[in-house]
DSSP file (Angstrom, degrees, kcal/mol; ACC not computed):
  #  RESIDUE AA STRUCTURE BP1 BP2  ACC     N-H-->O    O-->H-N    N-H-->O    O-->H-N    TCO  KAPPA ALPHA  PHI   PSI    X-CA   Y-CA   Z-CA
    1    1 A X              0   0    0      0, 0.0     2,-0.5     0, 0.0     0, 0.0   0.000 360.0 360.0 360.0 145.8   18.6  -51.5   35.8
    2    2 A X        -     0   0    0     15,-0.0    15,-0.0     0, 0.0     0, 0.0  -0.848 360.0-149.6-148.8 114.2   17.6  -51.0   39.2
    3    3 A X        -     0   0    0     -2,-0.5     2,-0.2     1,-0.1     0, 0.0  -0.228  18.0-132.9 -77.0 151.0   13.9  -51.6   40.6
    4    4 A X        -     0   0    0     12,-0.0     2,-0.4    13,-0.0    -1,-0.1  -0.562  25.0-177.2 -89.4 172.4   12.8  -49.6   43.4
    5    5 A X        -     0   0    0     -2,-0.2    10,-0.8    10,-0.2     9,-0.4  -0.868  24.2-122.7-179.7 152.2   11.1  -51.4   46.4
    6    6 A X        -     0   0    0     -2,-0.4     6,-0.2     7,-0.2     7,-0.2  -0.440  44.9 -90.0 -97.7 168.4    9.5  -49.9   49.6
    7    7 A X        -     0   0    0      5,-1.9     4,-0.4     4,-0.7    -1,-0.2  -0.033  17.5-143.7 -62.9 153.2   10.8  -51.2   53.0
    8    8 A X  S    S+     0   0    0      2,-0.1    -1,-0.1     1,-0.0    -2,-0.0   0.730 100.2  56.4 -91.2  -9.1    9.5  -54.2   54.8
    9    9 A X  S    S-     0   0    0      3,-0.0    -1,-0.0    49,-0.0    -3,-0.0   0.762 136.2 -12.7 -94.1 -64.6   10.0  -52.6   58.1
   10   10 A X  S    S-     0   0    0      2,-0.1     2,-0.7     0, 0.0    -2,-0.1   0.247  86.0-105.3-163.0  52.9    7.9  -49.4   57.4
   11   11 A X        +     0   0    0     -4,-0.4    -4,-0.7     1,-0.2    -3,-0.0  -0.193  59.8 151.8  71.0 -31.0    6.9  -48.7   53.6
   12   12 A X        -     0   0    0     -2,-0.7    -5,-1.9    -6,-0.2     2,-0.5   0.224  41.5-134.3 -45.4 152.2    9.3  -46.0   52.9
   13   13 A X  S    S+     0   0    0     -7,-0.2    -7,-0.2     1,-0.2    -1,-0.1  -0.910  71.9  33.1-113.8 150.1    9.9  -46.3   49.2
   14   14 A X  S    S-     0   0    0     -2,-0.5    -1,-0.2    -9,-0.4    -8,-0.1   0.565  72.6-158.8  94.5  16.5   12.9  -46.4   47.0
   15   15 A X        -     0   0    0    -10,-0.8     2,-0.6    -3,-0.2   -10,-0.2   0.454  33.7 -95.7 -18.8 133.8   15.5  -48.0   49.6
   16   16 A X  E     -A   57   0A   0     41,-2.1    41,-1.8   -12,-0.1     2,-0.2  -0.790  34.4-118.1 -65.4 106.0   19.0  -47.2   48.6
   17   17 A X  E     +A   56   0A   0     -2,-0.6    39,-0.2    39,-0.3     2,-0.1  -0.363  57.8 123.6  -6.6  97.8   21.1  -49.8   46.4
   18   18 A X  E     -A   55   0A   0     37,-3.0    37,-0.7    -2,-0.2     2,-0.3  -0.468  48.1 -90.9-132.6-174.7   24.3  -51.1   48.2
   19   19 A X  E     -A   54   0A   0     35,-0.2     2,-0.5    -2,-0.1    35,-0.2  -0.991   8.3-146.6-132.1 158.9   26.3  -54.1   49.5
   20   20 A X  E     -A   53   0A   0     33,-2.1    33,-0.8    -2,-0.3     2,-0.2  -0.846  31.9-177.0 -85.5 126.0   26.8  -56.0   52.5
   21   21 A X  E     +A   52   0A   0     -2,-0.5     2,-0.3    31,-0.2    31,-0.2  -0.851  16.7 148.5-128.9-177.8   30.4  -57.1   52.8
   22   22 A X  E     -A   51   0A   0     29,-0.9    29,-2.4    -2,-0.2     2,-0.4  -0.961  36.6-116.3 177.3-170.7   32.4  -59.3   55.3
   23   23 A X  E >   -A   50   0A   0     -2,-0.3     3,-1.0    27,-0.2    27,-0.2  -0.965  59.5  -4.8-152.6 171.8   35.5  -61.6   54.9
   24   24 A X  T 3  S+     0   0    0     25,-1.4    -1,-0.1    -2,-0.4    25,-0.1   0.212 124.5  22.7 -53.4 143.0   35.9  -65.2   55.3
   25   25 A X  T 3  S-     0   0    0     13,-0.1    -1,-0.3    23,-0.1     2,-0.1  -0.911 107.7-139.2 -70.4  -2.6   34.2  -67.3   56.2
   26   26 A X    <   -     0   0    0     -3,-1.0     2,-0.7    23,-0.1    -3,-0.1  -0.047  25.0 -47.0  79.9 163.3   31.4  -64.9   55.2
   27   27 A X        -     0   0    0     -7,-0.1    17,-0.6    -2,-0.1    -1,-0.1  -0.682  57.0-176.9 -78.9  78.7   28.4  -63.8   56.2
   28   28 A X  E     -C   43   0B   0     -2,-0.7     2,-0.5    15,-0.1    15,-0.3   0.160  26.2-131.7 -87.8 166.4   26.0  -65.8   57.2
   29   29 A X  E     +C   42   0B   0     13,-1.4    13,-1.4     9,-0.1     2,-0.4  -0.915  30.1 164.0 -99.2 113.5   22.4  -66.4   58.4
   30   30 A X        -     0   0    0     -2,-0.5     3,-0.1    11,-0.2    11,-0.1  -0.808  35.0-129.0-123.4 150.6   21.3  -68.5   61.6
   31   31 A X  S    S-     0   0    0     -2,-0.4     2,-0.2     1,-0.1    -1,-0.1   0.824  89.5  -8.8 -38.6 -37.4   18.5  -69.0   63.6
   32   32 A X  S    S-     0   0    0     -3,-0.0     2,-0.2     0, 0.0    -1,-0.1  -0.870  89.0 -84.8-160.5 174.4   19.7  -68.6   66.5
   33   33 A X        +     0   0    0     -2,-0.2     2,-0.4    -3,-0.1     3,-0.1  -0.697  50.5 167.2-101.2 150.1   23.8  -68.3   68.0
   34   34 A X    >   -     0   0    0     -2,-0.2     3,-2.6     1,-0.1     6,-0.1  -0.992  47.5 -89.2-161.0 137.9   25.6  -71.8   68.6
   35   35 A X  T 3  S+     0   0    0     -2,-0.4     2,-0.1     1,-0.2     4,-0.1   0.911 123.3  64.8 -12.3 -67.2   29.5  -72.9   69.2
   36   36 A X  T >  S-     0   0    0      2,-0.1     3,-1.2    -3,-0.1    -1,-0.2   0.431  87.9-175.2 -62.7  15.7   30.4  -73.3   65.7
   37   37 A X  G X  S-     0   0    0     -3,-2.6     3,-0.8     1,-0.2    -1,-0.0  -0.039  75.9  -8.6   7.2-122.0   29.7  -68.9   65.5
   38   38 A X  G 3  S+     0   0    0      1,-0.3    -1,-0.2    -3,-0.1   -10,-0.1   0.498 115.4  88.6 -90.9  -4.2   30.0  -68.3   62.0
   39   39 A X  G <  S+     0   0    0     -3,-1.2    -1,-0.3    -4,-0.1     2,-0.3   0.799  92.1  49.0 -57.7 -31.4   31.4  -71.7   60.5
   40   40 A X  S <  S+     0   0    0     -3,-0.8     2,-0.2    -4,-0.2    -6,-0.1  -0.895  78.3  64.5-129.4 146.7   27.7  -72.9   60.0
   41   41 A X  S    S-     0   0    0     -2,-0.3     2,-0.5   -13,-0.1   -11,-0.2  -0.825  85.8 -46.6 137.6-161.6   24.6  -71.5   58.4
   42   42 A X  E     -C   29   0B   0    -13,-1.4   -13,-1.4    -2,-0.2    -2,-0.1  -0.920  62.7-138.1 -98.7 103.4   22.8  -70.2   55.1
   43   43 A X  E     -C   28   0B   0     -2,-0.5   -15,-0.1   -15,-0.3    -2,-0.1  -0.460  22.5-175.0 -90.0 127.0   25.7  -67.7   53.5
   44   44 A X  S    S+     0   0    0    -17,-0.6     2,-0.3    -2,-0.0    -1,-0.1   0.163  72.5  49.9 -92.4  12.9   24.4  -64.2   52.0
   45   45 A X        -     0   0    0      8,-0.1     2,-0.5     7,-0.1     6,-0.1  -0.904  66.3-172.8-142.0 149.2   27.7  -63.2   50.7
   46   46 A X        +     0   0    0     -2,-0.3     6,-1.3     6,-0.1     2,-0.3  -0.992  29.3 104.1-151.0 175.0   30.0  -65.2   48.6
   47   47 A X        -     0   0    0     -2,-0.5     4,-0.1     4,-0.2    -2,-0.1  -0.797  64.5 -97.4 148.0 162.0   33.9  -64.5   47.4
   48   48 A X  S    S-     0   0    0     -2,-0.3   -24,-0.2     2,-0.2     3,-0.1   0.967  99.4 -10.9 -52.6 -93.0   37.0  -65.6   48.4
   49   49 A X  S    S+     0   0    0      1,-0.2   -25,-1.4   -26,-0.1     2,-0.6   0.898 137.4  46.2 -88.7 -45.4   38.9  -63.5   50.8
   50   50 A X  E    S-A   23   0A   0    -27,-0.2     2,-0.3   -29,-0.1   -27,-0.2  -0.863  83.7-153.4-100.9  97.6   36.5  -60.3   50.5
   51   51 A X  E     -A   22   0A   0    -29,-2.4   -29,-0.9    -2,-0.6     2,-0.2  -0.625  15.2-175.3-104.1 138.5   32.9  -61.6   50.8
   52   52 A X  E     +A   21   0A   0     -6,-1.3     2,-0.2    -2,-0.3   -31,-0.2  -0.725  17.3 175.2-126.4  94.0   29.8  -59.5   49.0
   53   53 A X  E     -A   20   0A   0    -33,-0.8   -33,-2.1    -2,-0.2     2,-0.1  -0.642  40.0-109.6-126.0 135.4   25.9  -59.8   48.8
   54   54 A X  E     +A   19   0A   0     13,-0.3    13,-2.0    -2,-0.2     2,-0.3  -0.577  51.7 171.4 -71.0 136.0   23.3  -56.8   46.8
   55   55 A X  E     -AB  18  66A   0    -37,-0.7   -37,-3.0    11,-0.2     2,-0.3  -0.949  28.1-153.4-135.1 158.6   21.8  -55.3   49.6
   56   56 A X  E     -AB  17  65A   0      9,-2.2     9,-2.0    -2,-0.3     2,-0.3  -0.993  10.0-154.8-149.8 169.8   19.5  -52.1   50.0
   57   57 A X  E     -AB  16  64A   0    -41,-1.8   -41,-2.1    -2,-0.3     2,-0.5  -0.732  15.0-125.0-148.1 149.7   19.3  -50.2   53.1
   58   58 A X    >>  -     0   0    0      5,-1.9     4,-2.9    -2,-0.3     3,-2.3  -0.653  14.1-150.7-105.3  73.3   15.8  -47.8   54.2
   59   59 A X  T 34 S+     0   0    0     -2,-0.5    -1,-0.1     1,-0.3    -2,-0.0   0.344  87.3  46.2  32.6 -54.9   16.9  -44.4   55.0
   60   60 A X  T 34 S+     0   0    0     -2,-0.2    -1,-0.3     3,-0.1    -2,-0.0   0.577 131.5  16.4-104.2 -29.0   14.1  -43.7   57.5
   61   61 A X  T <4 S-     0   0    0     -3,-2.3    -2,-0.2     2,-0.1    -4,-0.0   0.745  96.2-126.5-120.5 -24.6   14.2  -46.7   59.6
   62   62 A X     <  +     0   0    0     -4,-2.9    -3,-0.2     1,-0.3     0, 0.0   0.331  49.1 156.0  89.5 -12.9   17.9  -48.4   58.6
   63   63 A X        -     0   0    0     -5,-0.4    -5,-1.9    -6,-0.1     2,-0.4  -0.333  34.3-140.5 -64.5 150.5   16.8  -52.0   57.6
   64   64 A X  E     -B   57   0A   0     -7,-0.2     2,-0.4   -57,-0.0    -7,-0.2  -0.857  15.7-170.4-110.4 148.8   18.7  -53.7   55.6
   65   65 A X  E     -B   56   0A   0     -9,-2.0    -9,-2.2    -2,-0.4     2,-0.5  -0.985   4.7-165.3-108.1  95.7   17.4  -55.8   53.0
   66   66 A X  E     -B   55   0A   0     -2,-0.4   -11,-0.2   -11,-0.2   -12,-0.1  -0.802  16.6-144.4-118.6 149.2   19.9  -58.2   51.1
   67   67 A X        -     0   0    0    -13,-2.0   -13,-0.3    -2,-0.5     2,-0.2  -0.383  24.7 -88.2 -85.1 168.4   18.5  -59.6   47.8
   68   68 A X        -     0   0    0    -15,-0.1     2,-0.3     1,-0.1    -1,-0.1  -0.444  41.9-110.4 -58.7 137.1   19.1  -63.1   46.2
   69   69 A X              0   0    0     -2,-0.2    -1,-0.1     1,-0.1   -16,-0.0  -0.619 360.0 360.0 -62.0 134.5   22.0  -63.5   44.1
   70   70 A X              0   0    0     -2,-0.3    -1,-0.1    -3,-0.0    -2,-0.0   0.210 360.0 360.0 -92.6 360.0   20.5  -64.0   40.8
């Protein structure tokens, strides 16, 4: 089942249903950029070799959203 939800960037509603992908170490979030690049932070993807997070992506503006893993 798959909820809509409007952008956070600029309302459009019904944001297209996707992924984010990336490979190891994964994709991560940080505050700011640091030495350790991607080795440290809050990971949005998880997997082994092929890393994946539900994302949905706005049409009109291009933000990307990615949800919590449930």
């Amino acid at each position: 089942m798959s909820e809509t939800m409007s952008c956070p960037s600029c309302g459009h509603d019904d944001l297209t249903a996707g992924v984010i992908v990336g490979r190891s170490p994964g994709v991560k979030f940080k505050a700011s950029q640091g030495l350790a690049g991607d080795l440290t932070g809050t990971p949005l993807t998880s997997g082994v070799f092929n890393h994946t997070a539900p994302a949905r992506r706005c049409g009109e503006c291009g933000t990307v959203v990615v949800l919590p893993e449930r």
